[in-house]
Each structure stands twice: as C-alpha cells, then as structure tokens.
C-alpha positions as CSV (number, residue, x, y, z in Angstrom):
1,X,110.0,-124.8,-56.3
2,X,108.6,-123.6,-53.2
3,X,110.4,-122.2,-50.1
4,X,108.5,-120.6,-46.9
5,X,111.3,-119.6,-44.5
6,X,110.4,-118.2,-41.0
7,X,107.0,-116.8,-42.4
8,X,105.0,-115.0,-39.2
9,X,101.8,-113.3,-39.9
10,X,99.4,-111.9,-37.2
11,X,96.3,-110.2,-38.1
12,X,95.0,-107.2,-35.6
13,X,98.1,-107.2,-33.7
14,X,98.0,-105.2,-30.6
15,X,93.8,-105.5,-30.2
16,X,91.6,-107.6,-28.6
17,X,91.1,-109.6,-31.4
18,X,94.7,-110.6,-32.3
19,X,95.3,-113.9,-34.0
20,X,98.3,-115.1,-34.9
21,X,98.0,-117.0,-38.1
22,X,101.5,-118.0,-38.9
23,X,104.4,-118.9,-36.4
24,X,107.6,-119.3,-37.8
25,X,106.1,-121.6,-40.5
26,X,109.1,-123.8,-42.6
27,X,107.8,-125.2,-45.6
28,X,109.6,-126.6,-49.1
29,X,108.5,-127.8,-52.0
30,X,110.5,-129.5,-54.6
31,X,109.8,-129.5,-58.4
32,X,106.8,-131.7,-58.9
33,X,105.7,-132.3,-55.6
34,X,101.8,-132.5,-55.2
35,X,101.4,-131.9,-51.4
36,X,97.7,-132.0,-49.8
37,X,97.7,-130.1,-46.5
38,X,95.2,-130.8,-43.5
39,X,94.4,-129.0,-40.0
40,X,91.7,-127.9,-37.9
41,X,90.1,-124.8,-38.1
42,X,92.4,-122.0,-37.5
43,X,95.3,-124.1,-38.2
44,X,97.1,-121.8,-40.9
45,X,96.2,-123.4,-43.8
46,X,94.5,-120.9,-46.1
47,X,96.7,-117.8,-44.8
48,X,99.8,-120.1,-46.0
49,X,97.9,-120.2,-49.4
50,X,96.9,-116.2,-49.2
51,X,100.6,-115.7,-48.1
52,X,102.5,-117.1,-50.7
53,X,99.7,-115.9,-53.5
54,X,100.5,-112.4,-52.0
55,X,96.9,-111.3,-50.9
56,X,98.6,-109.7,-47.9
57,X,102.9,-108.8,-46.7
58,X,103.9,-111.2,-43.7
59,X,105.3,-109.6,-41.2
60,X,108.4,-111.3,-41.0
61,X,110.4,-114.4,-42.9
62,X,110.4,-114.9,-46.9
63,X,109.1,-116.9,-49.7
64,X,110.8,-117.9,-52.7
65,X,109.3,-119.9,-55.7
66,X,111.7,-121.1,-58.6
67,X,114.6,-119.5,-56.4
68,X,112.7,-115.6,-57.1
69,X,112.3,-113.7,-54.0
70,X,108.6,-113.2,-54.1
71,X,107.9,-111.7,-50.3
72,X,107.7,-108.0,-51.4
73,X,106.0,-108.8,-54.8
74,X,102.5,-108.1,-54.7
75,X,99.4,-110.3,-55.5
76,X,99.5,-109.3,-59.2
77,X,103.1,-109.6,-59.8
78,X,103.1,-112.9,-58.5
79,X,100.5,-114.1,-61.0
80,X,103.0,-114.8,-63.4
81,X,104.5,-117.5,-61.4
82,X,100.9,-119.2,-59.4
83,X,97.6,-120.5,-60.4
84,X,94.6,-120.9,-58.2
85,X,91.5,-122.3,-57.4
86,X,89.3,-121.4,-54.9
87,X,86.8,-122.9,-52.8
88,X,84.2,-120.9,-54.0
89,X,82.9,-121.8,-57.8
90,X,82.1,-118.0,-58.2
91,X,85.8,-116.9,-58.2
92,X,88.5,-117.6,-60.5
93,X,85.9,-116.7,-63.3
94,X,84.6,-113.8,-65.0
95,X,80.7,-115.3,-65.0
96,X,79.2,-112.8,-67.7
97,X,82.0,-114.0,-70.3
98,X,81.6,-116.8,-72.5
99,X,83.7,-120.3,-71.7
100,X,86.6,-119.8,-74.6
101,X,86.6,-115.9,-73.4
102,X,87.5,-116.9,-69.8
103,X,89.8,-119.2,-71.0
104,X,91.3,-116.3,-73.5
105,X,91.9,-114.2,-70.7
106,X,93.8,-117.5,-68.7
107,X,96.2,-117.7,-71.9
108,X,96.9,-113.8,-72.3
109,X,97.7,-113.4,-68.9
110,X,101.0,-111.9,-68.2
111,X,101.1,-111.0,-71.8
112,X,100.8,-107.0,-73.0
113,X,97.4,-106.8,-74.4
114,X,96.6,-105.4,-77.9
115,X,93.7,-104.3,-79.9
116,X,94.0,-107.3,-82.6
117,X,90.9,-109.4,-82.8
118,X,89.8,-111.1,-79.4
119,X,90.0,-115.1,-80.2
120,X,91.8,-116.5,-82.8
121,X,90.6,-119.6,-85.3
122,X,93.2,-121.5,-83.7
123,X,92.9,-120.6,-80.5
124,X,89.0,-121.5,-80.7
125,X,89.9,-125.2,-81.9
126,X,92.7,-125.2,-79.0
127,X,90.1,-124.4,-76.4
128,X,87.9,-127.3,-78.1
129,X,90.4,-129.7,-77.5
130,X,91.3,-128.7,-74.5
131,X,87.8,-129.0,-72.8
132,X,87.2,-132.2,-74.6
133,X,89.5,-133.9,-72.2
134,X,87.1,-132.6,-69.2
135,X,84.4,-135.7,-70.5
136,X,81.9,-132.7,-69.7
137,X,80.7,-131.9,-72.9
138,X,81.2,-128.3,-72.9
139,X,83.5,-127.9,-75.8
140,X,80.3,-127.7,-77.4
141,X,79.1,-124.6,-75.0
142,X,82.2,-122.5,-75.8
143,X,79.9,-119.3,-76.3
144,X,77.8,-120.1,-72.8
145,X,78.1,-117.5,-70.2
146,X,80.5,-119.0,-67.3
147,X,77.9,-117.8,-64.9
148,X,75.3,-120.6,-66.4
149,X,77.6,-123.4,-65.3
150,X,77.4,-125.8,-62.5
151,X,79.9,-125.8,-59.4
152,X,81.3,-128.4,-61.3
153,X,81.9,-127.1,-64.1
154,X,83.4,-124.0,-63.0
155,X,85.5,-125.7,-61.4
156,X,86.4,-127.7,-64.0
157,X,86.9,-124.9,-66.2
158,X,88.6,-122.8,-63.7
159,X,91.4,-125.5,-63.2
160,X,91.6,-125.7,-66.7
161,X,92.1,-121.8,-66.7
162,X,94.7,-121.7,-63.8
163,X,97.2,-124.7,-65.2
164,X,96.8,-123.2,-68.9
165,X,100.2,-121.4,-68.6
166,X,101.7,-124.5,-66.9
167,X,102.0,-122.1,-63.4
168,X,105.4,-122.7,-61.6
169,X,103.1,-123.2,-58.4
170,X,99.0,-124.5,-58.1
171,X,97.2,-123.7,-55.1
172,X,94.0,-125.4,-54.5
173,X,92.2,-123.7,-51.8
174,X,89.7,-126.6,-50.4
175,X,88.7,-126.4,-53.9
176,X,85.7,-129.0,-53.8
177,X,84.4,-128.1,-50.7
178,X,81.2,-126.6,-51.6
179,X,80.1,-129.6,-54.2
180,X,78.5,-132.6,-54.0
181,X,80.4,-135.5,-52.9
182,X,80.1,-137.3,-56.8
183,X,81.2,-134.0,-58.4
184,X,83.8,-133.1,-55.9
185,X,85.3,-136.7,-56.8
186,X,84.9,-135.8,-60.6
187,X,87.1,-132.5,-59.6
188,X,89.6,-134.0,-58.0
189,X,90.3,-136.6,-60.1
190,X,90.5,-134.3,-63.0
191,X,92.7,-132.5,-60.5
192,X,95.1,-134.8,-60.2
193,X,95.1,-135.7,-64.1
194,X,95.7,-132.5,-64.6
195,X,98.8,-132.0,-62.3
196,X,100.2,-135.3,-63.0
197,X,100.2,-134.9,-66.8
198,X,101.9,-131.0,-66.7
199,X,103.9,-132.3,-63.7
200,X,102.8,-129.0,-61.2
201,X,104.2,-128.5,-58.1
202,X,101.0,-128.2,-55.9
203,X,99.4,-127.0,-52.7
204,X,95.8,-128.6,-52.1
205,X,93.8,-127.8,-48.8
206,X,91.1,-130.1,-47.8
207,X,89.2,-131.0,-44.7
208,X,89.1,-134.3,-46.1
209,X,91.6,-136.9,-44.6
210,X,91.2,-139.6,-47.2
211,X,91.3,-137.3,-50.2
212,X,94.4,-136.0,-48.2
213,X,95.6,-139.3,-48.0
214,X,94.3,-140.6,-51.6
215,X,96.0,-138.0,-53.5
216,X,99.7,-136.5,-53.8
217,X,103.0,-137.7,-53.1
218,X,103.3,-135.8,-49.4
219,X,100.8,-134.8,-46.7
220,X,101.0,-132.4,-44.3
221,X,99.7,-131.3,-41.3
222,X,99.5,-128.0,-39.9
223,X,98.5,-126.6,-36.4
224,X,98.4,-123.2,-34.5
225,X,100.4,-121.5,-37.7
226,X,103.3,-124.1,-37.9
227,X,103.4,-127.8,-40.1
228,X,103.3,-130.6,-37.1
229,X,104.0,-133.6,-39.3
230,X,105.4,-134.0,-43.0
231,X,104.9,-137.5,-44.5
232,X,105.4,-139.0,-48.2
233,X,106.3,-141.6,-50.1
234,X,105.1,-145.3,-49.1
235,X,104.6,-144.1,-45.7
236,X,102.0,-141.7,-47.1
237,X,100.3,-144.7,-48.8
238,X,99.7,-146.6,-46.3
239,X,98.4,-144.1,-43.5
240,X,94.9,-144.4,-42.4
241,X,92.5,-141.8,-41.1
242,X,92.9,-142.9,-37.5
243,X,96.6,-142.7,-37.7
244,X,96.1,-138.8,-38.8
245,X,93.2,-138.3,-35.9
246,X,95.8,-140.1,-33.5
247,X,98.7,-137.5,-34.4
248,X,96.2,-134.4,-34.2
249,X,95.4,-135.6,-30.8
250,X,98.2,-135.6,-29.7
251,X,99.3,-132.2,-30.6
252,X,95.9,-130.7,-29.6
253,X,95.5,-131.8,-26.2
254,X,92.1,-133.0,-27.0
255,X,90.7,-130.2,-28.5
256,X,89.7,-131.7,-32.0
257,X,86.7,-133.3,-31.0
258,X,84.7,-130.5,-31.8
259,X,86.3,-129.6,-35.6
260,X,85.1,-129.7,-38.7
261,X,87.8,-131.8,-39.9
262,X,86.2,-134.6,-37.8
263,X,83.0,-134.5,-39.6
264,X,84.7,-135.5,-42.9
C-alpha cells in the first residue's frame, strides 16, 4: 500500500545549516499494516510523514501508494489517497465551523463542489451516528464551533474527519503528544478502533515506546534519516522498552541519553 524507495531529502543544502533528513530511506507497507514508528530527535520521522503527504519534492528516490506513482504529485493531489492527523489539535480543523460542517467538508473532499444546499437530512443523522461511537457525547454539539472543543475532542473529531473516506494511507503525526496522559489514552484507543475496524494501512509517530510497542502489528525504528530495525508479529509483542533503549544504543554510540524519547 505503501512503498518509499531510495527517498533522500536534505534541507539547506550547500549552507551552514544543512541537515540531511532522509538517507536512502526503504520503507513498505502492505495493505492493512498499522506500523508505529520511533526515533530520537532528528531521526527522520516526521519528514518521512511530510514526504510521502507531499508537503515538499525529495530530492531523489520515489514513493508509491496503492502502486500510483505519487513522488511528483503535490500535497493536494495526494489528498485523495492520505489522511492525517497532526500533533497539534489546532490543525486538521477549520475551528470557526460547526462539528457536522467540518465533518461535511471531510466527506466532500475530492468531490467537485456545487451550490446545492450545504448538509443534507441524511447526512446530519450520518454524522450523529457516526460521533456517537466516540462515547464523547458530542453528537449532541453538532452545531458547536470546532474551535470550542478540547484537545481531545479535536482530535477525536479530526480522526473521525481523516478516515471518513476510508484513506488508502493514515498518517498520525505524534498525534497525542500535546494531551494529557488520560485523554491521549482515550485517543489512541479510539485510534486503533478506528483503524482496525476500516482495516487502514497506517503510519503513527510517537515518542512513546510502550504505546509503540502496545499498538500495531509492526514497529519501527528510525535513525539519522534511515529505518535501523523493523519488527512485527509475536516478536513485536513481546518486546520490552529496555530491549528498544538497548538497540538505540547501540546504533547511537551513546548519544540517546540526552533525548526526549527517553523521558517517555
């Protein structure tokens, strides 16, 4: 479902401040995979996820999703095909729209607009239903402004918004990261309710080993722009966090003490 072949991407080339981001990276995804990716700061992880959403070209290598060459599409024509979540609660929403407006918008999209009547009677009892199952009680706040909503429950309803259209591919961008632990849990779970029961094939970055380990069907790791280790299955299941600080070790010489990941 997802292929990342040879993808390079360095940012400021030629300057003092170059970075490179990507290195050669190889990643696939098969059709229902749910893969939660970890790494220290720096590691690659969210300019994969920018990457293959299209938010800027890499410079060299391809990706493909569902067999379509996507590497020269840009960030809008790949819509069609991704959904997202961001870490932020703020984005993925249009906060001065009601609830069943944003989630309008989420159906329509990809679809030629027209100037018949904005939400349909059926629609509106879809969208009831449909935000029933998030236990949050906002199917009765359909006409509430977005922008009056927890972190929570944007997030909530911004999941609900990105896997409306069943998306070929779901990237989670350390989508809980900036809630409390309770509600991040809430998220997550929900998250994986969600993916499980529309069977996505999906990306989710977290600085959280055992929500990496907890949930999907494959973990990876990335460092310095390439994935280091690639594990699934029963193997997956029974990793522990010391066995993921162990490997990062390794591969960093040391230098993880002082990362972010470690505080987690």
């Amino acid at each position: 479902m997802l292929e990342i072949k040879n993808v390079y991407k360095t940012f400021n080339a030629g300057t003092v401040n170059e970075k490179v981001a990507l290195k050669g990276l190889d990643l696939t995804l098969e059709d229902g995979d749910f893969v939660t990716v970890i790494g220290g700061n720096g590691a690659g992880k969210s300019t994969m996820l920018n990457a293959v959403a299209g938010v800027w070209p890499i410079d060299m290598g391809k990706i493909l999703i569902d067999g379509q060459d996507v590497t020269r599409l840009s960030e809008h024509q790949r819509a069609k095909y991704i959904g997202r979540v961001f870490q932020d609660p703020m984005m993925g929403t249009a906060a001065t729209m009601g609830i069943e407006e944003n989630l309008a918008l989420a159906a329509r999209r990809g679809v030629a607009r027209s100037l018949r009547a904005g939400i349909t009677k059926k629609e509106r009892e879809e969208y009831h239903e449909l935000l029933k199952t998030l236990d949050l009680g906002l199917e009765d706040r359909m006409t509430s402004k977005v922008g009056l909503l927890s972190g929570g429950q944007r997030q909530a309803v911004t999941l609900l918004m990105a896997t409306l259209k069943k998306p070929k591919l779901l990237l989670l961008d350390e989508h809980t990261a900036a809630l409390d632990p309770k509600t991040a849990a809430k998220v997550l779970a929900l998250s994986e309710k969600i993916v499980q029961e529309n069977h996505l094939t999906t990306l989710m970055i977290t600085h959280n080993m055992k929500d990496a380990i907890k949930y999907g069907n494959r973990l990876i790791m990335m460092y310095e722009g390439r994935v280091i280790y690639d594990v699934r299955g029963e193997e997956k299941a029974n990793l522990q966090v010391s066995d993921l600080l162990q490997r990062f070790e390794q591969v960093s010489d040391g230098g993880f003490a002082n990362d972010r990941m470690l505080l987690s």
